[in-house]
GUSE-335872 format. One record per residue: residue in one letter; chain; x, y negated, z negated of N, C-alpha, C in turn. Coordinates in Angstrom, 3 decimals, padded with zeros to 6 digits. Layout:
{residu A&chaine A&n.c1 X&n.c2 Y&n.c3 Z&ca.c1 X&ca.c2 Y&ca.c3 Z&c.c1 X&c.c2 Y&c.c3 Z}
...
This chain:
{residu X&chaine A&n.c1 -000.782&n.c2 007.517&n.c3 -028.890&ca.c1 -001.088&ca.c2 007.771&ca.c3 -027.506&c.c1 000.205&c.c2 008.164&c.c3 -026.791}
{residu X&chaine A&n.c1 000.283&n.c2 008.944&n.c3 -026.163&ca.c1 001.245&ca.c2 009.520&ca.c3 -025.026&c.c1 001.538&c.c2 008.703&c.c3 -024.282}
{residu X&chaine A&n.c1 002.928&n.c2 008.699&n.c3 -023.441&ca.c1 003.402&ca.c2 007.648&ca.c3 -022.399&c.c1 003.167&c.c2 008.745&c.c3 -021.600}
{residu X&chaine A&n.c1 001.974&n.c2 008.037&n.c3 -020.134&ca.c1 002.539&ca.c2 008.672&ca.c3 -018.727&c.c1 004.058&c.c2 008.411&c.c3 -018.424}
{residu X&chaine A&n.c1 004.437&n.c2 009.387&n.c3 -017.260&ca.c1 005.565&ca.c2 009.333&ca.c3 -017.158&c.c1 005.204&c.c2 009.125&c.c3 -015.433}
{residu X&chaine A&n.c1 005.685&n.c2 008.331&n.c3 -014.811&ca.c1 005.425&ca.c2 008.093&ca.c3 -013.491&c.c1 006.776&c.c2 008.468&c.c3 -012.407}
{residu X&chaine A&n.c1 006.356&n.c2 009.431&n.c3 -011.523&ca.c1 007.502&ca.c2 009.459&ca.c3 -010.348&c.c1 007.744&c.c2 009.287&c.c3 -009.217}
{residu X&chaine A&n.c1 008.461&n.c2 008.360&n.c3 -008.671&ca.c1 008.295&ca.c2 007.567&ca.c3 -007.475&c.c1 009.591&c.c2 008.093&c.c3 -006.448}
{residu X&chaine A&n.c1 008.917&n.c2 009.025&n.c3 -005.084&ca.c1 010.150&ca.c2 009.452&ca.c3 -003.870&c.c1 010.607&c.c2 008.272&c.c3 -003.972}
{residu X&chaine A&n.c1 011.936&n.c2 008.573&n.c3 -003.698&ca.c1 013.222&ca.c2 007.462&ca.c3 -003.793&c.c1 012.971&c.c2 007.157&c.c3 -001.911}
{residu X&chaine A&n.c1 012.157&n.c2 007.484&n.c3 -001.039&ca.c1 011.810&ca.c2 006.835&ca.c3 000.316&c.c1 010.789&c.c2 005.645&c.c3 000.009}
{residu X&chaine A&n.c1 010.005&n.c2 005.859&n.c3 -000.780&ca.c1 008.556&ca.c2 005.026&ca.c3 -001.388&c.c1 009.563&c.c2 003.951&c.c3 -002.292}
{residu X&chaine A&n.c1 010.003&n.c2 004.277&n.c3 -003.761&ca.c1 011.018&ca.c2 003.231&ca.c3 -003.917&c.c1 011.859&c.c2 002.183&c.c3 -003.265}
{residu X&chaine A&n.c1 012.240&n.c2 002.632&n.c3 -002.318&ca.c1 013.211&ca.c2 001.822&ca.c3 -000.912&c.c1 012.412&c.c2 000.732&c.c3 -000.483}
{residu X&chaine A&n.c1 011.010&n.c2 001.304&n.c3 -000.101&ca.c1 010.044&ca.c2 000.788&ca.c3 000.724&c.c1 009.629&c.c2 -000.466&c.c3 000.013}
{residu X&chaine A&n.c1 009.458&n.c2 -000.038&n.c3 -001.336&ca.c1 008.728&ca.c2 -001.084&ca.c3 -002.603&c.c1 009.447&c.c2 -001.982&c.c3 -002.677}
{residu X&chaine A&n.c1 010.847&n.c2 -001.970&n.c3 -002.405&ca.c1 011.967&ca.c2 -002.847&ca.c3 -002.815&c.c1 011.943&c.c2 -003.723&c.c3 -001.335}
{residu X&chaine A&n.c1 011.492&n.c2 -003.237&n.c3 -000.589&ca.c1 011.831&ca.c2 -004.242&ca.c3 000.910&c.c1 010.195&c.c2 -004.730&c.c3 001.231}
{residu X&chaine A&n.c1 009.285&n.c2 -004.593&n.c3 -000.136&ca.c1 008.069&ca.c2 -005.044&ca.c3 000.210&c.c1 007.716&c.c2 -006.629&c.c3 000.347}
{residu X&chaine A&n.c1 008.763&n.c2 -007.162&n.c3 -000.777&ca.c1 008.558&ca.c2 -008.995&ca.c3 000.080&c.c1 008.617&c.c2 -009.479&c.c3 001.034}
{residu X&chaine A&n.c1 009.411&n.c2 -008.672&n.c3 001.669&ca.c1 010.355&ca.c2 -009.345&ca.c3 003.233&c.c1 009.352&c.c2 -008.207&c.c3 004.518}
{residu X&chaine A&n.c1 008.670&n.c2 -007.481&n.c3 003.964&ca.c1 007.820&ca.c2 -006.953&ca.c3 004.969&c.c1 006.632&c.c2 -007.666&c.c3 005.514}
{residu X&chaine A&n.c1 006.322&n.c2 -007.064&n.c3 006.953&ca.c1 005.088&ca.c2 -008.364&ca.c3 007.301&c.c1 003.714&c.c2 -007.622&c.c3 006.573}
{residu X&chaine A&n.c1 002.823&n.c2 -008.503&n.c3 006.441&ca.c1 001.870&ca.c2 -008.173&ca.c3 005.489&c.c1 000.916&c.c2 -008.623&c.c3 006.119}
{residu X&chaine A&n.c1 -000.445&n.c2 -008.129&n.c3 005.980&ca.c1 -001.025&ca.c2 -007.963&ca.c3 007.102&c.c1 -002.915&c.c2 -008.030&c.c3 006.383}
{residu X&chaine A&n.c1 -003.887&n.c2 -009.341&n.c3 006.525&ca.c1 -004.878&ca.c2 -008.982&ca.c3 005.692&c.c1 -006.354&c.c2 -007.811&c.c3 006.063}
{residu X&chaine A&n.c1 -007.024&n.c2 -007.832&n.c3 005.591&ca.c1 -007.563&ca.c2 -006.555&ca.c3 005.622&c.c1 -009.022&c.c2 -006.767&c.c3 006.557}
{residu X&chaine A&n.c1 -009.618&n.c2 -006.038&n.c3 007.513&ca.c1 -010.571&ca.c2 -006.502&ca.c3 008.164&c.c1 -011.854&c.c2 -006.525&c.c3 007.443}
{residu X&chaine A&n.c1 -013.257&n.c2 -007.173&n.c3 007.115&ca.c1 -014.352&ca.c2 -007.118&ca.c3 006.587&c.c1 -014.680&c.c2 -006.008&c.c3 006.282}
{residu X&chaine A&n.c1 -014.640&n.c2 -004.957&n.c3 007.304&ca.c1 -014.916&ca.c2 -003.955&ca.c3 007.040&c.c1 -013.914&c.c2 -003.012&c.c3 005.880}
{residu X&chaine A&n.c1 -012.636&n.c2 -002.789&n.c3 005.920&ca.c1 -011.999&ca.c2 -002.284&ca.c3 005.472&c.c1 -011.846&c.c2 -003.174&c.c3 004.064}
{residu X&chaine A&n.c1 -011.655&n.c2 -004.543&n.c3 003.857&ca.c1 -012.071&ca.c2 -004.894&ca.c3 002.928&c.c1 -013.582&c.c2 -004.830&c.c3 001.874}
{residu X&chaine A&n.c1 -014.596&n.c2 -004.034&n.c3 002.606&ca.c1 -015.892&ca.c2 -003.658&ca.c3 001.944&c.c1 -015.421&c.c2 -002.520&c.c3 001.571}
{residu X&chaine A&n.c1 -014.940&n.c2 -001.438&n.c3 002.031&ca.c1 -014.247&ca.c2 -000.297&ca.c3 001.334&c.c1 -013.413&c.c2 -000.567&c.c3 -000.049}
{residu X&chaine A&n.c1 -012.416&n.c2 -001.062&n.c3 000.646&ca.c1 -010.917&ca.c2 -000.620&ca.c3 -000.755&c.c1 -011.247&c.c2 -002.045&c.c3 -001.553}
{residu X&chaine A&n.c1 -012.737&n.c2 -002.831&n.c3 -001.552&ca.c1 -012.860&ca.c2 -003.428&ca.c3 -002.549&c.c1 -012.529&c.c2 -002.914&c.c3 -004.211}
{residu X&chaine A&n.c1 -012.865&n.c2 -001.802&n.c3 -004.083&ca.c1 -012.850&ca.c2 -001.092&ca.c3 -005.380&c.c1 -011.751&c.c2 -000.972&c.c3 -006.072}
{residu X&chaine A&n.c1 -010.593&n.c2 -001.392&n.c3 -005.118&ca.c1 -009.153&ca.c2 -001.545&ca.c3 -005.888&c.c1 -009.038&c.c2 -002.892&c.c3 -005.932}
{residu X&chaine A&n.c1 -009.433&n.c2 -003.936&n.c3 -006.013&ca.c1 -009.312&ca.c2 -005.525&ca.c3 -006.225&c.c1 -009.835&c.c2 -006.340&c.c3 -004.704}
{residu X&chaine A&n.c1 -010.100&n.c2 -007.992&n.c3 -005.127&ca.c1 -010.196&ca.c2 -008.209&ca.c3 -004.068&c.c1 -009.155&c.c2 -009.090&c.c3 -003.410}
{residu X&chaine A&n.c1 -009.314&n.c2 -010.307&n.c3 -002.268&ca.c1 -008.060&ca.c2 -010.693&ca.c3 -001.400&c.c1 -007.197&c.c2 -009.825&c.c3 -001.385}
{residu X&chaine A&n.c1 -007.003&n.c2 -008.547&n.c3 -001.242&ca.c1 -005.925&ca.c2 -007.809&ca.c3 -000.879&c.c1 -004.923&c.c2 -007.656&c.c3 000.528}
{residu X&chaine A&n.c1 -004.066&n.c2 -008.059&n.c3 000.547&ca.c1 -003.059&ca.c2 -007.597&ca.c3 002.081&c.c1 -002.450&c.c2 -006.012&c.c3 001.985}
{residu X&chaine A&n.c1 -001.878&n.c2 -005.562&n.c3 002.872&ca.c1 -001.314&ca.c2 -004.731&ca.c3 002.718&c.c1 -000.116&c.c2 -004.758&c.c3 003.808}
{residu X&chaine A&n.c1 000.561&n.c2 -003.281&n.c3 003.981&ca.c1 001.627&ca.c2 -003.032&ca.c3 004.920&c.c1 001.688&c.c2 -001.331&c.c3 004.972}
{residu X&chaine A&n.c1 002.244&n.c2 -001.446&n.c3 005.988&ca.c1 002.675&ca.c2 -000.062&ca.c3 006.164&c.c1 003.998&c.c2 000.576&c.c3 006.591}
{residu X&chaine A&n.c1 004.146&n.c2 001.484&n.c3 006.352&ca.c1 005.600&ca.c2 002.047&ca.c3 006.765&c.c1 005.704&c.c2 003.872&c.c3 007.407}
{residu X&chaine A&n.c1 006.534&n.c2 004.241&n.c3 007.546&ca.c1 006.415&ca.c2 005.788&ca.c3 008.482&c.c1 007.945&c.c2 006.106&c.c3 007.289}
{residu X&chaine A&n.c1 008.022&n.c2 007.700&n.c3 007.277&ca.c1 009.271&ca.c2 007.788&ca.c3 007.019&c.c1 009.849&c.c2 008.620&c.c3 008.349}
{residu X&chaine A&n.c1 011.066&n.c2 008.859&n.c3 008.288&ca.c1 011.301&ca.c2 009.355&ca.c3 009.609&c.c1 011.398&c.c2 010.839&c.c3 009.396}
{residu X&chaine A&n.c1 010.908&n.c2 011.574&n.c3 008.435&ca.c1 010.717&ca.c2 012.948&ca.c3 008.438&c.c1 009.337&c.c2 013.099&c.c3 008.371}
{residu X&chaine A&n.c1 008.560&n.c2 012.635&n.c3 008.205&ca.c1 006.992&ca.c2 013.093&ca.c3 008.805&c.c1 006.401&c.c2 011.660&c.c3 009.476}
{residu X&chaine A&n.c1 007.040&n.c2 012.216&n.c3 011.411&ca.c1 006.638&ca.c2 010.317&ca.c3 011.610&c.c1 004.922&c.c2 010.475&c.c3 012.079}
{residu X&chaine A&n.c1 004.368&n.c2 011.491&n.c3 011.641&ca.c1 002.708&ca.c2 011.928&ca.c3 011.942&c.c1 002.042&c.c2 011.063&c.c3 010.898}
{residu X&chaine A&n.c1 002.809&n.c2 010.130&n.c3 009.612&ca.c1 002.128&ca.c2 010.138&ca.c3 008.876&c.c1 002.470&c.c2 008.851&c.c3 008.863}
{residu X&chaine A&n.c1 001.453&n.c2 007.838&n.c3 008.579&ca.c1 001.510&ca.c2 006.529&ca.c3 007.935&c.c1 001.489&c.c2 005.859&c.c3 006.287}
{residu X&chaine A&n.c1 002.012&n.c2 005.321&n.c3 005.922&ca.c1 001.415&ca.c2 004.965&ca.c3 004.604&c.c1 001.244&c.c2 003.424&c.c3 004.160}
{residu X&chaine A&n.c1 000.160&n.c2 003.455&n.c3 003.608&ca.c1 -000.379&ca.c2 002.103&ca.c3 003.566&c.c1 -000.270&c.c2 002.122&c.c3 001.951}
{residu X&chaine A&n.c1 000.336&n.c2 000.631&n.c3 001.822&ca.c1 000.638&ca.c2 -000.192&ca.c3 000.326&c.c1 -000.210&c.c2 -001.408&c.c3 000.409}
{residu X&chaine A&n.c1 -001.233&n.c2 -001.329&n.c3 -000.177&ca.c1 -002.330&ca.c2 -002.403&ca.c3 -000.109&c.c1 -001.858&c.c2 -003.203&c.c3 -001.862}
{residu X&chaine A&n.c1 -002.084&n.c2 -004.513&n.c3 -002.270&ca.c1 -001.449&ca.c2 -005.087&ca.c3 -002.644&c.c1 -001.972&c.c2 -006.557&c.c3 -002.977}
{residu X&chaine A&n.c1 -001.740&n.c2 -007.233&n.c3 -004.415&ca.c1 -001.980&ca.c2 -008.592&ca.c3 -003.851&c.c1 -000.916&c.c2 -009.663&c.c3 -004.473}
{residu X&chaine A&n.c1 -001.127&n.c2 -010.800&n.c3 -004.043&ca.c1 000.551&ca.c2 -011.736&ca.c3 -004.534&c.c1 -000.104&c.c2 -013.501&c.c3 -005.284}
{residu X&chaine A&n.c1 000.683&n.c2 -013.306&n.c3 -006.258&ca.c1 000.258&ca.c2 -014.336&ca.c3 -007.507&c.c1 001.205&c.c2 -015.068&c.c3 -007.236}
{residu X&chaine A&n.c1 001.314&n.c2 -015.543&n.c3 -007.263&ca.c1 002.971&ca.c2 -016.832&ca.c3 -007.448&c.c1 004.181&c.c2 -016.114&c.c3 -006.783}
{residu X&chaine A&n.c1 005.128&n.c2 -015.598&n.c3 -006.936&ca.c1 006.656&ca.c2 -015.157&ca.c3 -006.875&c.c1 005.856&c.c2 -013.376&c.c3 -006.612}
{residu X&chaine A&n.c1 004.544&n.c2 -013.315&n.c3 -007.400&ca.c1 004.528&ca.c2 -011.565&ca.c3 -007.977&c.c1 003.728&c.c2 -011.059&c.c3 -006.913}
{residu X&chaine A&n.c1 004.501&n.c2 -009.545&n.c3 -006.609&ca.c1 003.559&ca.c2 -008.601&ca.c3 -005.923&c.c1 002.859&c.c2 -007.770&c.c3 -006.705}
{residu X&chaine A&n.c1 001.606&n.c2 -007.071&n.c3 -007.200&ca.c1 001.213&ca.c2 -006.425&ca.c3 -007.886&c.c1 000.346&c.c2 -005.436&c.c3 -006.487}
{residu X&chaine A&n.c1 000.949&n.c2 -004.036&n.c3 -006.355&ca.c1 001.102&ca.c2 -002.862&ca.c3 -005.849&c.c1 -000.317&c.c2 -002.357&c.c3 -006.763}
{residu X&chaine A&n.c1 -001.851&n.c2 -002.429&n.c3 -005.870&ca.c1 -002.913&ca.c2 -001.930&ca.c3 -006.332&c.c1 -003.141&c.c2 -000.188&c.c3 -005.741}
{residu X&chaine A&n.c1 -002.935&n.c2 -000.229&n.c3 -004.415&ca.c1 -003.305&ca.c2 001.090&ca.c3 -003.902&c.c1 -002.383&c.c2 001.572&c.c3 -002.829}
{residu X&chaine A&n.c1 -002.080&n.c2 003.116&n.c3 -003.090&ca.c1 -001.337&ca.c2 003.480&ca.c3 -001.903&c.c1 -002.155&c.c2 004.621&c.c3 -001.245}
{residu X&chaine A&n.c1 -001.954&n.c2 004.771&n.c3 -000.066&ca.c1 -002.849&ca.c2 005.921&ca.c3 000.954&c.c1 -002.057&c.c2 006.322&c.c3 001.906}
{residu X&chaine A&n.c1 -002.372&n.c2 007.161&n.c3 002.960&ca.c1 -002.068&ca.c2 007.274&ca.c3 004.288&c.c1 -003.012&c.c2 007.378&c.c3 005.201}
{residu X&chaine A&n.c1 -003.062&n.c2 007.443&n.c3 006.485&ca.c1 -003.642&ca.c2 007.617&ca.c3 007.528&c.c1 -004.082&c.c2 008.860&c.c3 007.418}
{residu X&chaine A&n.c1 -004.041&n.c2 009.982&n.c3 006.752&ca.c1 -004.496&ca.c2 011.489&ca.c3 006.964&c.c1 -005.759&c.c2 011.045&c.c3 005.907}
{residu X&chaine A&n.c1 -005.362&n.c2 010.491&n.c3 005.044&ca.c1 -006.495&ca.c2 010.487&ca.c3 003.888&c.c1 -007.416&c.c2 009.191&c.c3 003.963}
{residu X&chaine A&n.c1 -007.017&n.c2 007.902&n.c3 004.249&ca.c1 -008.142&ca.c2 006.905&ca.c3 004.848&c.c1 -007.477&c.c2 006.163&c.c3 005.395}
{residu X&chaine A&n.c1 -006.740&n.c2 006.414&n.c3 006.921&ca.c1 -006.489&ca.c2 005.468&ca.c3 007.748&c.c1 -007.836&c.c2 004.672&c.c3 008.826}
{residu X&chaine A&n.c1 -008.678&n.c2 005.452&n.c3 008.715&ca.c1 -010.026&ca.c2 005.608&ca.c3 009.303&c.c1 -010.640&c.c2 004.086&c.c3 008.921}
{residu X&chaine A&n.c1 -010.603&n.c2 003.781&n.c3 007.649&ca.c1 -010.934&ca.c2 002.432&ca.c3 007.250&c.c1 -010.048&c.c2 001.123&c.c3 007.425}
{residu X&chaine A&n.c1 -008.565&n.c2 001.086&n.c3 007.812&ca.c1 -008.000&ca.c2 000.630&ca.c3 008.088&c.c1 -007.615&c.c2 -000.434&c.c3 008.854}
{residu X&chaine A&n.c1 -007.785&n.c2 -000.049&n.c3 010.245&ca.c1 -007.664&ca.c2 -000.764&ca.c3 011.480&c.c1 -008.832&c.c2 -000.604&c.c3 012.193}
């Protein structure tokens, strides 16, 4: 079998790395009936970069002991709509 090879903007990397210490935020009924499909109890967070500040991006997410395990990423152009 082939290895994917995965590539992560070094702005998104940054972000991932300051994801413990970010506030985290849980998900409303509704928006949790949606992005059920990526796991459930999920929190998430969000961040802007400062070259497209039109755009949001949401790191939805859930935390085991010490561990973050990074389930889904989106933005506001593509389903911020379910969100807030």
């Amino acid at each position: 079998m082939l290895a994917t090879k995965i590539l992560i903007h070094p702005s998104v990397s940054d972000f991932l790395e300051e994801l413990p210490t970010a506030v985290h935020y849980h998900l409303s009924p509704s928006a949790e009936s949606y992005f059920s499909r990526y796991g459930e109890n999920m929190q998430y967070t969000f961040f802007k970069r400062s070259k497209s500040p039109r755009t949001t991006w949401y790191i939805f997410f859930i935390k085991q002991d010490e561990r973050i395990l990074v389930k889904y990423i989106t933005n506001n152009h593509k389903e911020g709509q379910y969100i807030r």
